[in-house]
Every structure is written in C-alpha cells, then in structure tokens.
C-alpha positions in Angstrom: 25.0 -19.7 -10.0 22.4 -16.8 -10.3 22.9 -13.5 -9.0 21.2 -14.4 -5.8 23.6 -17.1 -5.4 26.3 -14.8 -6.0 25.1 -12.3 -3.5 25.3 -15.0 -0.5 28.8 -15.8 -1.9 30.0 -12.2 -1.4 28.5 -12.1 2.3 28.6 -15.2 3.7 31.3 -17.8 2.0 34.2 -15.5 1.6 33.7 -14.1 -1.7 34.2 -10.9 -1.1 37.9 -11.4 0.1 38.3 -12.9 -3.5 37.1 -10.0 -5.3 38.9 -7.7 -3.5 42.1 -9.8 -3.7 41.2 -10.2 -7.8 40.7 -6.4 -7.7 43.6 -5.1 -5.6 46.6 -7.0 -7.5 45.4 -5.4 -10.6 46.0 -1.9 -9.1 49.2 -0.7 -9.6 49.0 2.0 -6.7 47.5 -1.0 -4.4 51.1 -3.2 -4.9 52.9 -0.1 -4.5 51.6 0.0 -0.9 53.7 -1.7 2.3 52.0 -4.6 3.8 50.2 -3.2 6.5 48.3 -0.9 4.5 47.5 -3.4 1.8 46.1 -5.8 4.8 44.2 -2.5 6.1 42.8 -1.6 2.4 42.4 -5.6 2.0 39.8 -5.9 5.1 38.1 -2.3 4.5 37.6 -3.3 0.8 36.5 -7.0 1.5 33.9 -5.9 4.1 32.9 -3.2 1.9 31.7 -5.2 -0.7 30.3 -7.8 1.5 28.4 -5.2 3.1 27.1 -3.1 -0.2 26.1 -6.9 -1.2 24.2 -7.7 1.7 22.0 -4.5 1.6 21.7 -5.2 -2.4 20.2 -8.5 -0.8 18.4 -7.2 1.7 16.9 -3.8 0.2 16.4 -4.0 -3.4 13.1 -5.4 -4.9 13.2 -9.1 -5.8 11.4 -7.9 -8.9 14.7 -6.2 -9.6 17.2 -8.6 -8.3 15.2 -11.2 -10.8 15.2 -9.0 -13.7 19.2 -8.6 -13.5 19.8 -12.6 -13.1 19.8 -13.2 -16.9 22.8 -9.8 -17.6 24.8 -11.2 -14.2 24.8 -14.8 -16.0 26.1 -13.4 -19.7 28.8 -11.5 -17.1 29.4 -14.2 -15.1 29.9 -16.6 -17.9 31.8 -14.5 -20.3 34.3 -13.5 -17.5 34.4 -17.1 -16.2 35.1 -18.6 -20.1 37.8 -15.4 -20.6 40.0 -16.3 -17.7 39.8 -19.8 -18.7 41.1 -18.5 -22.0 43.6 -16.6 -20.9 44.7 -19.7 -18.4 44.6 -21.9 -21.5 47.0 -19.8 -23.1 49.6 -19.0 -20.6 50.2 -22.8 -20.5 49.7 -23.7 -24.5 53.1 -22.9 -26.5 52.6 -25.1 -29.1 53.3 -23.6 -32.4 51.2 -23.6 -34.5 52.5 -25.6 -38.1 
C-alpha cells in the first residue's frame, strides 16, 4: 500500500474511523468521557481526518505526494511489524530455558 493508497483508505473505505478509534483509546481524557461525547468526538474526529485526507489528495502536488511514498512505507511498515510484535508477545509466555 503506498501513500496514495492509504489516502483513498482514509476517505473512502473507512479508514479514518480506524485511526480515530486507534487514536482515541489511547487518550486517557478520551475514555474518561461518557458515551455520547466519545460518539460525538468519534464522528468529528473520524470525518476530520477523512476530510484533511481528501484535500491532501486533492490539493497537494503529485510531485510531493510521490516524493513522501518511500518515508509513509518505512512508517507504515515499521508500525505494521511493531504491533505485530507487540501481538506476538502478549500471547508468547514461554520461558525462556
């Protein structure tokens, strides 16, 4: 997935509700809220992004978008291999001999 890709992700297939979910239950303040406001924050945040992605899209030069591919893929990958980490060892308890 390049950053173009992950662009149309944000805006179009529902991506942006999974950052902002990723985001918000890391915020201590966000889980302190009651559930109506974390819907409300939830949706404002989630079209936010989706928004602010679409006019990256739609506004910066391609030059640019292009040039920033190769960083988003180190990010995406290092970020993608880290959780996968950190999933691997939440279930590994194995001692080690």
């Amino acid at each position: 997935m390049n950053l173009n890709d992950f662009l149309n992700f944000l805006i179009y297939s529902g991506g942006s509700v999974a950052v902002m979910s990723f985001i918000a239950e890391r915020w201590a303040w966000f889980q302190s809220l009651v559930s109506e406001k974390k819907q409300l924050y939830s949706f404002i945040g989630s079209a936010s992004i989706a928004i602010v992605s679409y006019a990256f899209l739609t506004y910066a030069p391609a030059g640019f978008i292009e040039a920033m591919t190769p960083y988003f893929t180190i990010l995406a990958s290092v970020f993608g291999v880290y959780y996968l980490g950190q999933a691997f060892h939440a279930e590994d308890k194995l001692p080690l001999k």
